[in-house]
Every structure is written in C-alpha cells, then in structure tokens.
N, C-alpha and C positions, 0 to 999 in steps of 0.2 A: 497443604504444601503451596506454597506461591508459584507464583506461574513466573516463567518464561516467556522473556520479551524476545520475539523473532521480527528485527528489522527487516526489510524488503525494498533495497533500492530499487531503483527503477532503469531506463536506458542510459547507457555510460555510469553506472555507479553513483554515490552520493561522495564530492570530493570533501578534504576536510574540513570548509566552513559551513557546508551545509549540515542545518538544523538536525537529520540520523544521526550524523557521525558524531557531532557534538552530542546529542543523548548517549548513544554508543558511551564515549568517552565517562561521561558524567555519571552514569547510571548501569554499567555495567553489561547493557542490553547485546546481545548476540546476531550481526550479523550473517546472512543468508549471502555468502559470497557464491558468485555464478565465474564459471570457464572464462566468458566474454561479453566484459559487461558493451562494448561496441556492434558486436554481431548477436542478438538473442534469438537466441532459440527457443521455441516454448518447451519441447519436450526433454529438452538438458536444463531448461531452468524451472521446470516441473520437477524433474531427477533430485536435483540442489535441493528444492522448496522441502520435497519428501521428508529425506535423509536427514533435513535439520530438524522436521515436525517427529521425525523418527526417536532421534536420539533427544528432544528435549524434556528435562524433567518436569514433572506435575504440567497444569494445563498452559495453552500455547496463547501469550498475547501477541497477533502481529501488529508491525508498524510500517505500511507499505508505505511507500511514494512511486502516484506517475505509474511507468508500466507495470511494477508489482502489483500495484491494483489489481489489474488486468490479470496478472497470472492469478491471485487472489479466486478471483473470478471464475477463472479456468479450474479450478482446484475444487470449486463450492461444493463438486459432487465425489469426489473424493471419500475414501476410505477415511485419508489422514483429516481431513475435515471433521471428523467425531472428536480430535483430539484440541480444537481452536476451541478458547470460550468467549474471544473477542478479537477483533478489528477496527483498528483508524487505520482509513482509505485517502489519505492524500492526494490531492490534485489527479484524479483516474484521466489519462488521456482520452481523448476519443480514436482510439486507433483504428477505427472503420473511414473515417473522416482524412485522419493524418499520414496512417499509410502510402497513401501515393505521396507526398511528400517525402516521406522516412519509407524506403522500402525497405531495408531492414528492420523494421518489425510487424514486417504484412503477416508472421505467422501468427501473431497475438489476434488477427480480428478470423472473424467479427467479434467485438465484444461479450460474453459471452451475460444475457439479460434473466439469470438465476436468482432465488431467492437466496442466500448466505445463510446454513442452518445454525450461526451464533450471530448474538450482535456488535453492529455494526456503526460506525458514525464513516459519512464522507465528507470529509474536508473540501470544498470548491473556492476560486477565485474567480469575480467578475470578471476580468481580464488576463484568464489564461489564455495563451497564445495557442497550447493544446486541448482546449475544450472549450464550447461555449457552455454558457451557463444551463441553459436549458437541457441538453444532453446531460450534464455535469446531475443535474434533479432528478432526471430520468434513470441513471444511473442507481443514485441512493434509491429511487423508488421501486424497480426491478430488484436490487437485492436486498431490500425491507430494511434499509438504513438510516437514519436518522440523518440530518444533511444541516453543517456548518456551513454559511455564505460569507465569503468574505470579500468588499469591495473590491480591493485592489493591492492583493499579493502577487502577481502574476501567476507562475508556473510552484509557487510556494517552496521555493530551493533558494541556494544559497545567492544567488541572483535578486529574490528578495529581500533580501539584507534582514532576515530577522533573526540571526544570531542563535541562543538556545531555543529562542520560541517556545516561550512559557504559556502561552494562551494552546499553543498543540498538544503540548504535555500536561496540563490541565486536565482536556479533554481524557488524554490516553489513562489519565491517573482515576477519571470516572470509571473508562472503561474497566479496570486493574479491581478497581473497587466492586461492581458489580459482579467481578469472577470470584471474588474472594465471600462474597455475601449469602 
C-alpha cells in the first residue's frame, strides 16, 4: 500500500507560495490543518496530528516545517508514532530559544530531545533567523536524523523564494522509497 503524505505546517500555516502548499497542490499530499494556525496549542494541535495519523491509509510519510517539527517531536512517543515510517523535518525552530520572543508558542518548549522511532532527515539553514545552526545538528542528533545543511535558505518558506523546491522533494522522495522498500 503507499503511504500517505501528512504535511505539517508550522506557526501561522504555510500560505500559498510556500514550497507544502505547492507539493500539496502538485502531489496530492494531505494537509494536517490546526483550529489556529496564529495561537498553537500543543495539545489541540496534537489532537489534529492524531486524528489525521488516525484516519490515514497504509503507512504515514510526514512533511513538517518549523513548529511541526516540534510537535513531531512531541508526538515521538506516542501510540500513533507506530503508524509513521518516515519524516522530513524542516527548518525545526529552537522554540526553547525563541519563545520569549514568540510567546505564543511557549507551550511547544522545551524541545522535546527524543530519539524518533522511524527515520528521519532535518532539513537546516545557516541563517535561519529561528535556529542557529548548531542547535539545528543537535536537533537531528537527539532524534537519530540524518541532517541536510543548507547555506543560505533562511527560515526555508516561501520567503526563500524556492518555489516547488525540488532539492526538498527529492529528499522526501528518498524517504517515500525507503518506506516502500
């Protein structure tokens, strides 16, 4: 059975030029829409995360970006976590870091430093505004993830102008392959 791709925006949603929504469009992938994508909560957009790993058929490929990561993260120990057989981790904030900045998403930290029981790639940029780099490897390294660096994407959203981002979907098309293997 093919797997199900469950996208995973992050804080305020992914709006339409950014690189999900364009897979979305192109590829048929299933958004994990939340109540408020402005105010998150973890344990309503845990609720959300469930219900979509709930009802989706054969196994689960997420596609987080940014706070999804993090709920990601949150989830690693989870029930519905038997049902993932892979994750691309996107630009993961450091919301232990950012928090006082953004206090609406102080319920996301601390980060939570688990291993992920499927595999995993994090996607990072040198100069993301919400992560340094260093945190960003710490990150893949705590949940046993293979870690893409990339110069200078920023925050890796549509803000960095990469369109469909075929070097991302590349990646995710590894991952798709290894589940099906």
């Amino acid at each position: 059975m093919p797997a199900t791709v469950l996208v995973l925006p992050g804080y305020a949603g992914s709006g339409p030029e950014h690189w999900q929504t364009l897979w979305e469009r192109r590829h048929g992938y299933t958004r994990v829409e939340q109540d408020d994508w402005e105010r998150p909560e973890l344990a309503a957009w845990k609720r959300r995360f469930r219900e979509a790993v709930h009802h989706a058929a054969g196994p689960v490929v997420l596609v987080a970006h940014s706070l999804g990561c993090t709920l990601v993260a949150h989830c690693a120990r989870e029930a519905m976590a038997s049902r993932i057989a892979a994750a691309l981790l996107v630009a993961p904030p450091d919301v232990d870091e950012i928090r006082h900045l953004m206090p609406e998403i102080d319920g996301f930290a601390p980060t939570p430093l688990v291993r992920l029981p499927f595999p995993s790639i994090v996607i990072a940029s040198g100069d993301d505004p919400y992560a340094e780099p260093a945190r960003a490897r710490a990150f893949a390294t705590a949940w046993g993830s293979r870690i893409v660096e990339l110069p200078t994407a920023g925050h890796i959203n549509a803000e960095s102008n990469l369109g469909e981002w075929t070097h991302g979907h590349h990646l995710l098309q590894e991952l798709l392959r290894v589940t099906t293997a």
